[in-house]
C-alpha positions, 0 to 999 in steps of 0.5 A: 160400596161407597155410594151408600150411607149409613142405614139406621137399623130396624128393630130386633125381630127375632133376628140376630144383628148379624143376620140383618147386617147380611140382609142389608148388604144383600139388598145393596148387592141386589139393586146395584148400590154394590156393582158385581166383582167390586170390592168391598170396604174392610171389616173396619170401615163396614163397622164403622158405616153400619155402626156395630162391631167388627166381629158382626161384620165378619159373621154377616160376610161369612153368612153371604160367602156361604150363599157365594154372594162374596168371596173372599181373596189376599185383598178381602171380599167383593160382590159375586152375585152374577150381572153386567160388571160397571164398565164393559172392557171394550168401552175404555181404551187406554190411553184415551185416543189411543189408535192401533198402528197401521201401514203409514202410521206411527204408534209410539208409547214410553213411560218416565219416572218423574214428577208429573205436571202441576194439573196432574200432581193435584188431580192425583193429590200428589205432593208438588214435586213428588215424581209418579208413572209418566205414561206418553203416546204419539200417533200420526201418519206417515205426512204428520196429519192426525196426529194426537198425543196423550200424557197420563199421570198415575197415582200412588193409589193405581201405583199401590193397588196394581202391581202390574203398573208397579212393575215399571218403576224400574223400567221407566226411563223415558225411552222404551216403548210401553204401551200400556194397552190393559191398564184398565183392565189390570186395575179391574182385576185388582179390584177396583171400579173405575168411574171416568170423566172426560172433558173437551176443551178447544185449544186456543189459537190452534185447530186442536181440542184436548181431551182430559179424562180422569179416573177414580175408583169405588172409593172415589180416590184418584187413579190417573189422569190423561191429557189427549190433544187431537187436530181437530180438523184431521181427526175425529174422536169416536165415544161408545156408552154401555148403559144398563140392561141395554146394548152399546151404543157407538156414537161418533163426534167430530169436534167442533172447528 
Protein backbone atom coordinates (compact mmCIF):
# COMPACT_ATOMS: atom_id res chain seq x y z
CA UNK A 1 0.00 0.00 0.00
CA UNK A 2 2.58 2.40 0.54
CA UNK A 3 3.87 2.39 -2.94
CA UNK A 4 0.93 3.97 -4.30
CA UNK A 5 -0.11 7.85 -4.44
CA UNK A 6 -2.91 9.79 -3.94
CA UNK A 7 -5.35 9.28 -6.97
CA UNK A 8 -7.71 12.21 -7.80
CA UNK A 9 -11.25 10.96 -8.07
CA UNK A 10 -13.41 10.89 -10.70
CA UNK A 11 -16.24 12.28 -11.12
CA UNK A 12 -19.73 11.12 -9.04
CA UNK A 13 -21.72 8.74 -11.45
CA UNK A 14 -24.20 7.94 -9.85
CA UNK A 15 -21.95 5.89 -7.37
CA UNK A 16 -21.59 6.51 -4.12
CA UNK A 17 -17.78 7.88 -2.80
CA UNK A 18 -17.63 4.72 -0.85
CA UNK A 19 -18.35 2.77 -3.68
CA UNK A 20 -15.59 4.24 -5.73
CA UNK A 21 -13.39 4.22 -2.91
CA UNK A 22 -13.92 0.35 -3.05
CA UNK A 23 -13.40 0.13 -6.60
CA UNK A 24 -9.91 1.66 -6.25
CA UNK A 25 -8.62 -0.33 -3.87
CA UNK A 26 -9.94 -3.13 -5.83
CA UNK A 27 -7.87 -2.16 -8.59
CA UNK A 28 -4.53 -1.87 -6.52
CA UNK A 29 -5.60 -5.25 -5.07
CA UNK A 30 -5.77 -6.52 -8.72
CA UNK A 31 -2.60 -5.44 -10.38
CA UNK A 32 -0.48 -5.86 -7.33
CA UNK A 33 0.08 -2.20 -6.17
CA UNK A 34 -1.59 -4.27 -2.86
CA UNK A 35 0.72 -7.80 -2.52
CA UNK A 36 -1.96 -10.62 -1.35
CA UNK A 37 -1.94 -11.00 3.03
CA UNK A 38 0.08 -7.56 3.09
CA UNK A 39 -1.38 -5.32 5.33
CA UNK A 40 -3.13 -2.43 4.79
CA UNK A 41 -2.49 1.25 6.22
CA UNK A 42 -5.06 2.26 9.13
CA UNK A 43 -8.57 4.07 8.29
CA UNK A 44 -6.78 7.18 9.16
CA UNK A 45 -3.76 7.08 7.15
CA UNK A 46 -6.14 5.66 4.10
CA UNK A 47 -8.38 9.03 4.88
CA UNK A 48 -5.56 10.81 4.49
CA UNK A 49 -4.13 9.01 1.12
CA UNK A 50 -7.58 8.84 -0.65
CA UNK A 51 -8.47 12.29 0.61
CA UNK A 52 -12.03 11.80 2.15
CA UNK A 53 -13.30 10.66 5.69
CA UNK A 54 -12.84 7.90 7.87
CA UNK A 55 -16.24 7.02 7.89
CA UNK A 56 -15.89 6.32 3.89
CA UNK A 57 -12.74 4.32 4.47
CA UNK A 58 -14.73 2.11 6.73
CA UNK A 59 -17.91 1.44 4.65
CA UNK A 60 -15.27 0.88 1.21
CA UNK A 61 -13.58 -1.88 3.44
CA UNK A 62 -16.68 -3.34 4.58
CA UNK A 63 -18.02 -3.39 1.15
CA UNK A 64 -14.54 -5.62 0.01
CA UNK A 65 -14.63 -7.86 3.25
CA UNK A 66 -18.03 -8.71 2.34
CA UNK A 67 -16.34 -9.97 -1.32
CA UNK A 68 -13.72 -11.52 1.10
CA UNK A 69 -11.43 -9.23 -0.87
CA UNK A 70 -9.97 -8.11 2.97
CA UNK A 71 -10.16 -9.36 6.32
CA UNK A 72 -10.42 -8.06 9.08
CA UNK A 73 -7.93 -9.47 12.48
CA UNK A 74 -6.82 -7.44 16.34
CA UNK A 75 -4.15 -5.64 13.69
CA UNK A 76 -6.61 -4.36 11.13
CA UNK A 77 -7.23 -5.51 7.20
CA UNK A 78 -5.04 -6.99 4.87
CA UNK A 79 -5.58 -8.02 1.21
CA UNK A 80 -7.13 -11.74 0.70
CA UNK A 81 -7.32 -11.93 -2.72
CA UNK A 82 -5.53 -15.23 -3.94
CA UNK A 83 -1.80 -15.27 -5.67
CA UNK A 84 1.74 -15.65 -4.89
CA UNK A 85 2.72 -13.85 -1.58
CA UNK A 86 6.00 -11.07 -2.44
CA UNK A 87 8.43 -13.28 -0.88
CA UNK A 88 8.60 -17.24 -1.04
CA UNK A 89 9.34 -18.43 2.61
CA UNK A 90 12.12 -20.49 1.22
CA UNK A 91 14.21 -17.57 -0.83
CA UNK A 92 15.08 -15.54 2.64
CA UNK A 93 17.22 -17.61 5.06
CA UNK A 94 17.76 -16.01 8.46
CA UNK A 95 20.39 -14.96 9.13
CA UNK A 96 21.92 -14.43 5.81
CA UNK A 97 24.45 -17.10 5.24
CA UNK A 98 23.13 -18.76 8.00
CA UNK A 99 24.11 -23.21 6.90
CA UNK A 100 22.48 -26.19 8.79
CA UNK A 101 24.99 -28.00 11.33
CA UNK A 102 26.43 -31.09 10.04
CA UNK A 103 29.16 -33.78 11.00
CA UNK A 104 32.36 -31.65 11.45
CA UNK A 105 30.65 -28.70 11.62
CA UNK A 106 29.78 -25.87 14.10
CA UNK A 107 26.65 -23.95 14.34
CA UNK A 108 26.22 -21.49 17.22
CA UNK A 109 23.51 -18.72 17.65
CA UNK A 110 23.11 -16.27 20.86
CA UNK A 111 21.09 -13.27 21.32
CA UNK A 112 22.32 -10.06 23.60
CA UNK A 113 20.27 -6.96 24.77
CA UNK A 114 22.82 -4.13 24.25
CA UNK A 115 23.30 -1.28 22.29
CA UNK A 116 24.08 -2.28 18.53
CA UNK A 117 26.96 -0.89 16.24
CA UNK A 118 27.18 2.70 15.01
CA UNK A 119 26.01 1.36 11.41
CA UNK A 120 23.31 -0.45 12.67
CA UNK A 121 21.73 2.03 15.28
CA UNK A 122 21.43 4.24 12.37
CA UNK A 123 20.27 1.95 9.62
CA UNK A 124 17.65 1.05 12.24
CA UNK A 125 17.20 4.73 13.17
CA UNK A 126 17.98 4.05 16.87
CA UNK A 127 19.19 6.67 19.18
CA UNK A 128 23.13 6.47 19.82
CA UNK A 129 23.51 4.39 22.64
CA UNK A 130 19.99 2.88 22.80
CA UNK A 131 20.31 -0.95 23.23
CA UNK A 132 18.06 -3.44 20.76
CA UNK A 133 17.91 -7.42 20.08
CA UNK A 134 21.71 -8.22 19.09
CA UNK A 135 21.41 -11.68 17.28
CA UNK A 136 25.18 -13.30 16.51
CA UNK A 137 25.80 -16.80 14.54
CA UNK A 138 29.27 -18.54 14.03
CA UNK A 139 29.80 -21.41 11.71
CA UNK A 140 32.86 -23.47 10.62
CA UNK A 141 34.30 -26.96 10.29
CA UNK A 142 35.83 -28.91 12.58
CA UNK A 143 39.94 -27.05 10.99
CA UNK A 144 38.08 -23.49 11.12
CA UNK A 145 38.06 -23.28 7.33
CA UNK A 146 34.44 -21.82 5.89
CA UNK A 147 33.94 -20.16 8.68
CA UNK A 148 31.26 -16.98 8.47
CA UNK A 149 29.91 -15.10 11.07
CA UNK A 150 26.93 -12.75 11.13
CA UNK A 151 25.84 -9.94 13.39
CA UNK A 152 21.91 -8.83 12.98
CA UNK A 153 20.44 -5.66 14.79
CA UNK A 154 16.82 -5.46 15.38
CA UNK A 155 14.36 -2.47 15.32
CA UNK A 156 11.89 -1.22 17.65
CA UNK A 157 9.63 -1.73 14.61
CA UNK A 158 10.28 -5.80 14.30
CA UNK A 159 10.89 -5.64 18.37
CA UNK A 160 6.99 -3.78 18.58
CA UNK A 161 5.39 -5.40 15.64
CA UNK A 162 6.60 -9.23 16.40
CA UNK A 163 5.87 -10.50 19.47
CA UNK A 164 7.75 -13.62 18.90
CA UNK A 165 11.11 -11.72 18.94
CA UNK A 166 9.77 -9.65 21.72
CA UNK A 167 9.90 -12.81 23.65
CA UNK A 168 13.55 -12.79 23.95
CA UNK A 169 14.09 -9.72 25.80
CA UNK A 170 14.55 -11.24 28.91
CA UNK A 171 16.43 -14.04 27.60
CA UNK A 172 19.05 -12.37 25.94
CA UNK A 173 22.04 -12.37 27.78
CA UNK A 174 24.63 -13.41 25.40
CA UNK A 175 25.22 -16.94 25.99
CA UNK A 176 22.09 -19.10 25.33
CA UNK A 177 21.88 -20.46 22.10
CA UNK A 178 18.85 -18.97 19.87
CA UNK A 179 18.52 -19.36 16.72
CA UNK A 180 16.34 -17.66 15.17
CA UNK A 181 15.63 -19.60 12.13
CA UNK A 182 11.65 -18.35 11.48
CA UNK A 183 12.52 -14.76 12.06
CA UNK A 184 11.09 -13.82 8.82
CA UNK A 185 8.40 -15.76 8.96
CA UNK A 186 7.23 -14.49 12.15
CA UNK A 187 7.28 -11.13 10.78
CA UNK A 188 5.10 -12.26 7.63
CA UNK A 189 2.45 -13.55 10.17
CA UNK A 190 2.54 -10.07 11.96
CA UNK A 191 1.78 -8.72 8.84
CA UNK A 192 4.10 -7.16 7.38
CA UNK A 193 6.08 -7.46 3.99
CA UNK A 194 9.69 -7.71 3.85
CA UNK A 195 11.60 -5.85 1.15
CA UNK A 196 15.50 -7.04 1.44
CA UNK A 197 18.89 -5.23 0.09
CA UNK A 198 21.90 -6.98 0.03
CA UNK A 199 25.12 -5.61 -0.57
CA UNK A 200 28.73 -7.22 -0.88
CA UNK A 201 31.82 -5.70 -0.15
CA UNK A 202 35.69 -7.00 -0.16
CA UNK A 203 37.12 -6.80 2.91
CA UNK A 204 40.43 -4.93 2.88
CA UNK A 205 43.64 -6.89 3.39
CA UNK A 206 41.80 -10.09 4.20
CA UNK A 207 40.36 -12.97 1.56
CA UNK A 208 36.79 -12.47 3.17
CA UNK A 209 33.61 -10.39 1.48
CA UNK A 210 30.83 -8.85 3.91
CA UNK A 211 27.53 -9.26 3.21
CA UNK A 212 25.22 -6.76 4.69
CA UNK A 213 21.40 -7.00 4.19
CA UNK A 214 18.97 -4.78 5.34
CA UNK A 215 15.29 -5.45 5.81
CA UNK A 216 11.91 -2.99 5.77
CA UNK A 217 8.62 -3.62 5.50
CA UNK A 218 5.45 -1.98 3.32
CA UNK A 219 5.88 1.00 4.85
CA UNK A 220 9.44 1.31 4.36
CA UNK A 221 10.32 1.30 8.08
CA UNK A 222 13.66 -0.57 9.13
CA UNK A 223 13.30 -4.33 10.49
CA UNK A 224 16.90 -5.29 10.84
CA UNK A 225 19.99 -5.37 9.59
CA UNK A 226 22.95 -8.39 9.37
CA UNK A 227 26.47 -7.93 8.85
CA UNK A 228 27.59 -11.55 7.17
CA UNK A 229 31.60 -11.77 6.74
CA UNK A 230 32.40 -14.97 4.87
CA UNK A 231 36.26 -16.42 3.34
CA UNK A 232 35.93 -15.99 0.46
CA UNK A 233 38.40 -18.32 -0.58
CA UNK A 234 36.67 -21.43 1.63
CA UNK A 235 33.26 -20.67 0.59
CA UNK A 236 30.82 -19.46 -1.50
CA UNK A 237 27.37 -17.78 -1.03
CA UNK A 238 24.54 -19.16 -2.91
CA UNK A 239 21.42 -16.65 -3.90
CA UNK A 240 17.88 -18.06 -5.26
CA UNK A 241 15.19 -15.12 -6.95
CA UNK A 242 11.71 -15.89 -7.06
CA UNK A 243 10.09 -13.56 -9.56
CA UNK A 244 6.46 -13.28 -10.54
CA UNK A 245 4.51 -15.80 -12.35
CA UNK A 246 8.04 -17.61 -12.87
CA UNK A 247 9.76 -20.67 -11.09
CA UNK A 248 12.79 -20.01 -8.60
CA UNK A 249 15.64 -19.54 -10.19
CA UNK A 250 18.98 -20.81 -8.07
CA UNK A 251 21.95 -18.99 -8.84
CA UNK A 252 25.25 -19.85 -7.22
CA UNK A 253 28.01 -16.85 -7.00
CA UNK A 254 31.77 -17.45 -5.96
CA UNK A 255 32.86 -14.28 -4.66
CA UNK A 256 35.59 -12.65 -6.45
CA UNK A 257 39.42 -13.20 -4.88
Amino acid sequence: MARTTPHDHPPAEGKPLYRRLAMELLGELRDGTVPPGERLPGERRLAGHFGVSRETVRQALELLRRDGLVATDRRGSHATLPGLPVEIPASLTFPVGARAATPGTVARATVAWEPPPPEHAEALELAPGRPTLIHRYRYATADGRGLRTAVTSFSAVALAEVEELARYRDRADGTATAHLRRAYDWMRRAGLTLHHRDAITRLAGTPSVRVTRRVHDQYARPLEITDLVVDAQQDALVYEFTLPGRAATPAAAEPSR
